[in-house]
ZAVOLUM-355002 format. One record per residue (C-alpha): residue number from 0; x, y, z negated. Coordinates in nm, 4 decimals. Example, Ala and Ser with C-alpha at 12.3 -4.5 7.8 and 13.67 -1.06 7.14 Angstrom:
BEGIN
[0 [1.2300 -0.4500 -0.7800]]
[1 [1.3670 -0.1060 -0.7140]]
This chain:
BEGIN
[0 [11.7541 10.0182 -8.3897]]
[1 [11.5669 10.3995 -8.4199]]
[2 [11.2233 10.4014 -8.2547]]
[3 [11.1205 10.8051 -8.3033]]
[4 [10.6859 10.8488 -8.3008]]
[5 [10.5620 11.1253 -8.3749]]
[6 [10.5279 11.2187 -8.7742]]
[7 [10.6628 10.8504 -8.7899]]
[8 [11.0371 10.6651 -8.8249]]
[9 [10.9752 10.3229 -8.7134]]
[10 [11.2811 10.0533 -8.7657]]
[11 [11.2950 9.7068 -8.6168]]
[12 [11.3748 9.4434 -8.8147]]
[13 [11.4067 9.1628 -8.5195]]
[14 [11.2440 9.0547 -8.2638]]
[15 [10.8908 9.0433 -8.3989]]
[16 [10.8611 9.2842 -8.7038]]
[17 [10.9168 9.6410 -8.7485]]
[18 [10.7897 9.8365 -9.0459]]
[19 [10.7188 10.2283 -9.0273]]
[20 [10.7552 10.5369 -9.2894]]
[21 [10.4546 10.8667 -9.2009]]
[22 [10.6038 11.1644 -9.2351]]
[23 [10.2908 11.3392 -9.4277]]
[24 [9.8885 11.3214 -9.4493]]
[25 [9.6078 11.5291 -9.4962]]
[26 [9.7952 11.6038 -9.8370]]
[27 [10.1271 11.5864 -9.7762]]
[28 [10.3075 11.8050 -9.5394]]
[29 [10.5652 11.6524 -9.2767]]
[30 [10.8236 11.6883 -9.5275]]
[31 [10.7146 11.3593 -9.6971]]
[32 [10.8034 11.0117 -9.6674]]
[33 [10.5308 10.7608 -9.6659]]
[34 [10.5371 10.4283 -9.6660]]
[35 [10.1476 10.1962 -9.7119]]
[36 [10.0550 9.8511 -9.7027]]
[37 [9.7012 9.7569 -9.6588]]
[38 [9.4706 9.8048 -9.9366]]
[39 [9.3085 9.5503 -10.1790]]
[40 [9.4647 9.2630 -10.0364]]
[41 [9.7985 9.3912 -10.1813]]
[42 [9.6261 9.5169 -10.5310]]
[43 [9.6175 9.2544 -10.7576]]
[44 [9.4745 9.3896 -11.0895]]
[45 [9.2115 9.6048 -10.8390]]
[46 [8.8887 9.6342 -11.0238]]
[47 [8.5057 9.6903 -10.8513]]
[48 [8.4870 10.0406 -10.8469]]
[49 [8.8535 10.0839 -10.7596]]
[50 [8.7571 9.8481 -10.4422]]
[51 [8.4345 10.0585 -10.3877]]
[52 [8.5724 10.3897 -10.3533]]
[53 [8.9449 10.3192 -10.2336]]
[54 [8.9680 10.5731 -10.0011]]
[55 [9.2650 10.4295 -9.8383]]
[56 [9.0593 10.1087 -9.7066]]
[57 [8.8310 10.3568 -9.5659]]
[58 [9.0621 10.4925 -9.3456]]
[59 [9.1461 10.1467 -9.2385]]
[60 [8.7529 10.0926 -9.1762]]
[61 [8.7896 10.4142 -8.9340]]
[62 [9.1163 10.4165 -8.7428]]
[63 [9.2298 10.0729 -8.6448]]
[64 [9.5854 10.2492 -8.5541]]
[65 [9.6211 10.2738 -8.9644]]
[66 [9.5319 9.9457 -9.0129]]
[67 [9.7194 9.7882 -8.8077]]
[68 [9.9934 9.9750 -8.8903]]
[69 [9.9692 9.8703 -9.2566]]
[70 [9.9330 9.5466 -9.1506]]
[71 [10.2918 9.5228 -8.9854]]
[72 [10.4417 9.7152 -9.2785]]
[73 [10.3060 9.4172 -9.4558]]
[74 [10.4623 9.1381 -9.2596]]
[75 [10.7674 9.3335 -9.2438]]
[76 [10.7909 9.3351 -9.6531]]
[77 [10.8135 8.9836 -9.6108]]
[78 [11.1130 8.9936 -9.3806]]
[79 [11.4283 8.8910 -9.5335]]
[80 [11.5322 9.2202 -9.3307]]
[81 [11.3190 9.4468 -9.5350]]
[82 [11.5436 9.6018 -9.8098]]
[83 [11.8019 9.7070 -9.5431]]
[84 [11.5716 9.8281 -9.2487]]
[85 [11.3681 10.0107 -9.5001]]
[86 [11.7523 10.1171 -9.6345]]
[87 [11.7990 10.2513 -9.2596]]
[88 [11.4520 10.4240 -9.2025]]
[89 [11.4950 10.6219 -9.5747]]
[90 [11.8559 10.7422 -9.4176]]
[91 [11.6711 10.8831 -9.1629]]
[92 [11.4504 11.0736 -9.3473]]
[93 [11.7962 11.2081 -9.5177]]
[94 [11.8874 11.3301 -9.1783]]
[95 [11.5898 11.5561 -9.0755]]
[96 [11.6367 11.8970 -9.2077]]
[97 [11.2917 11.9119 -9.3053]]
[98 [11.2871 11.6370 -9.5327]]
[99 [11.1645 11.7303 -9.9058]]
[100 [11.3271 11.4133 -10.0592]]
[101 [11.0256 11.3301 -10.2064]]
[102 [10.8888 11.0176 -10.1046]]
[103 [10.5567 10.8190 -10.1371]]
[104 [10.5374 10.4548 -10.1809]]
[105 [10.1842 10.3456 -10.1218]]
[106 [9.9664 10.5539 -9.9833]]
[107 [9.7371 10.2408 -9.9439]]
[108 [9.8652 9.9011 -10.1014]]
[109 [10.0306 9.8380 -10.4551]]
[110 [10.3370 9.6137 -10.5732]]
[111 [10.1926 9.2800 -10.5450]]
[112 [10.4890 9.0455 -10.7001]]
[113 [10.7659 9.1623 -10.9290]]
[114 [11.0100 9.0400 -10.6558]]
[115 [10.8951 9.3253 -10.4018]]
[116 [10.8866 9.6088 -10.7116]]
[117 [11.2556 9.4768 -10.7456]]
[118 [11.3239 9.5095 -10.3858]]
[119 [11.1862 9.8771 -10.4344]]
[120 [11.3780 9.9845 -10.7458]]
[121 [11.7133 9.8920 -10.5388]]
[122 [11.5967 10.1163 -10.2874]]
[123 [11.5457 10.3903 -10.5545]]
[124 [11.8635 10.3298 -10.7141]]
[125 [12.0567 10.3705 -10.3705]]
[126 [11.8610 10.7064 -10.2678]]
[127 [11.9443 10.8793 -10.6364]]
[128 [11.8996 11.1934 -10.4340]]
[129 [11.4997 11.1278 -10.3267]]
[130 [11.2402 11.1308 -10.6062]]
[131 [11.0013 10.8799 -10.5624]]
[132 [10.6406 10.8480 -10.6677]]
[133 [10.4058 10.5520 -10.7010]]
[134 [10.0618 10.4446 -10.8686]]
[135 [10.0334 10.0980 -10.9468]]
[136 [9.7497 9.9080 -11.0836]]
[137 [9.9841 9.5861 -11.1504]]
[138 [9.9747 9.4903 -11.5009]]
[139 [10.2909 9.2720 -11.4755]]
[140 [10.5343 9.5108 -11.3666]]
[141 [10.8659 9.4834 -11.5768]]
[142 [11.1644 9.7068 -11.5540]]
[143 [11.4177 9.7455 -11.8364]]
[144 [11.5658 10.0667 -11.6965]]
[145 [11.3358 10.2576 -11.4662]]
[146 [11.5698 10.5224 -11.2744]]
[147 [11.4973 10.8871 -11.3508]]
[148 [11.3660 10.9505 -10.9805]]
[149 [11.1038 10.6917 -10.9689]]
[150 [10.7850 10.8977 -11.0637]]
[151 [10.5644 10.5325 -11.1660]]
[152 [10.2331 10.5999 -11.3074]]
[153 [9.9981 10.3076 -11.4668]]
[154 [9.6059 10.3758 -11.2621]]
[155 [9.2898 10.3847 -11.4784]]
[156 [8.9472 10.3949 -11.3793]]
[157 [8.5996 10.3211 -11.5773]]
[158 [8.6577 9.9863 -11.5731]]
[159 [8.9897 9.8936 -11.6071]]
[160 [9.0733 9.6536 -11.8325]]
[161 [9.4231 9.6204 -11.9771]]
[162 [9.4940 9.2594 -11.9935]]
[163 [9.6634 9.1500 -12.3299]]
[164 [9.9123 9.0167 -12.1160]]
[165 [10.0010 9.3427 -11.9664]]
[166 [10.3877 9.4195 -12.0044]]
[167 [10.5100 9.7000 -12.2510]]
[168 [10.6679 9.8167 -11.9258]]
[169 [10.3600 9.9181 -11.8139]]
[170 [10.1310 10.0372 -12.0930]]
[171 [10.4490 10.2493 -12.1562]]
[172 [10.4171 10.4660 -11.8481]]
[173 [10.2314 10.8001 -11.8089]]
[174 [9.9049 10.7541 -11.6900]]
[175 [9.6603 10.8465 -11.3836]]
[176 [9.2980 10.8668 -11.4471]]
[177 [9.0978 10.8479 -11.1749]]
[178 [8.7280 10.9660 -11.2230]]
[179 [8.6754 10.9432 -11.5767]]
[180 [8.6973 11.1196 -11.8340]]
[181 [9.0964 11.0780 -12.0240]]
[182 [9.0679 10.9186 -12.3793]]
[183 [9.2252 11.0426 -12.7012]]
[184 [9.5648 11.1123 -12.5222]]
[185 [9.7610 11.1085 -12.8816]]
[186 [9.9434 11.4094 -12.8217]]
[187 [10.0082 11.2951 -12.4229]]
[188 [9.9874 11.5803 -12.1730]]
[189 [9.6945 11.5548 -11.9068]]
[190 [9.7358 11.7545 -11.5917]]
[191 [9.4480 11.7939 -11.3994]]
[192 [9.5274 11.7445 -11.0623]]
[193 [9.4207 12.0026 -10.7913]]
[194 [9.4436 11.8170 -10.4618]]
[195 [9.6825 11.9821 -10.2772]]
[196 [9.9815 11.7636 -10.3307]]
[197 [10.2056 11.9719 -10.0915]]
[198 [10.1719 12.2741 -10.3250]]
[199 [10.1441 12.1344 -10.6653]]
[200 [10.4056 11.8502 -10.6871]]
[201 [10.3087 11.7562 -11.0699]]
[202 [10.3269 11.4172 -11.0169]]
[203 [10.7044 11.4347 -10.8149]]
[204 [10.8829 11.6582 -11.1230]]
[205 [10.7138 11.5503 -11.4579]]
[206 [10.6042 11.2209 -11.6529]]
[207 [10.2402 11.3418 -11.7995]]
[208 [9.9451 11.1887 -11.7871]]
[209 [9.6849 11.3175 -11.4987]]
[210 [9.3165 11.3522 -11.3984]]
[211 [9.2061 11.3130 -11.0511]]
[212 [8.9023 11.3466 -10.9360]]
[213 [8.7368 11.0787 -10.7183]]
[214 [8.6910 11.1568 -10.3476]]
């Protein structure tokens, strides 16, 4: 079943759940897809400062609309239902004219269990035609094959602290520093990033490493 809001594409799942994709933020023009869980709770390998200065919890803090939101995306991940009504809602998006194909997973929220990053690469896999972008925190992560449109980038901040458990998978990927200043990259590309995600794209079409500011 469609449910149209505005700048939204909301799918129910049954009776009780229903999970929701944004189309665009303050970044990202309408052309996006977005889909956010709540932060922290879903962010496993979240360190202090990363908690501190999330700016996605602050907008939960502010606008009780986003969190709850989030919130229902959340219990709708947990729906048997999820892989195909989040199948549905990304056919949507294919249907709007003004979709980019570029899609956000997490706004807010990061692959908590290797079972829902599965459930995501699926998704990827069946929509070769969207490119998808995520930054994940998640140590744990293993993929043997990570499809060419799944921009995945491993987050850093001043006090991360790469477990000696962490996967290859993962200390493998291009890398996002966030407020610090990028180590020895051996030979790595670093892109600093602007801030305008709607008219630089970096992250969408390459695989370098990047420096964001905090804010």
């Amino acid at each position: 079943m469609r449910i149209y809001r505005k700048n939204s594409i909301n799918i129910k799942l049954d009776e009780k759940d229903e999970l929701q994709i944004s189309c665009g933020n303050t970044k990202l023009e309408n052309g996006y897809g977005i889909f956010s869980i709540p932060a922290i709770t879903t962010c496993p390998n979240s360190t202090p400062i990363c908690r501190q200065l999330c700016y996605a919890i602050k907008a939960e803090r502010m606008y009780k609309e986003t969190r709850e939101r989030r919130a229902r995306n959340l219990q709708a991940v947990k729906n048997p239902l999820f892989f195909a009504g989040m199948s549905r809602g990304i056919w949507e998006l294919l249907e709007n004219p003004t979709f980019s194909r570029l899609f956000r997973i997490h706004e807010a929220g990061d692959f908590f269990n290797q079972e829902y990053f599965d459930t995501w690469l699926m998704l990827v896999r069946k929509y070769p035609e969207i490119t998808f972008l995520s930054f994940t925190k998640s140590q744990f992560l293993f993929c043997d094959d990570l499809p060419a449109n799944f921009k995945l980038y491993f987050s850093i901040m001043a006090d991360t602290k790469i477990s000696l458990s962490a996967t290859k998978f993962i200390m493998d990927l291009p890398r996002a520093y966030a407020g610090i200043t990028p180590p020895d990259s051996e030979g790595r590309t670093i892109t600093q990033c602007p801030g305008y995600c709607d008219t630089c794209n970096n992250c969408f079409t390459n695989s370098t490493d990047v420096y964001f500011h905090l804010h």
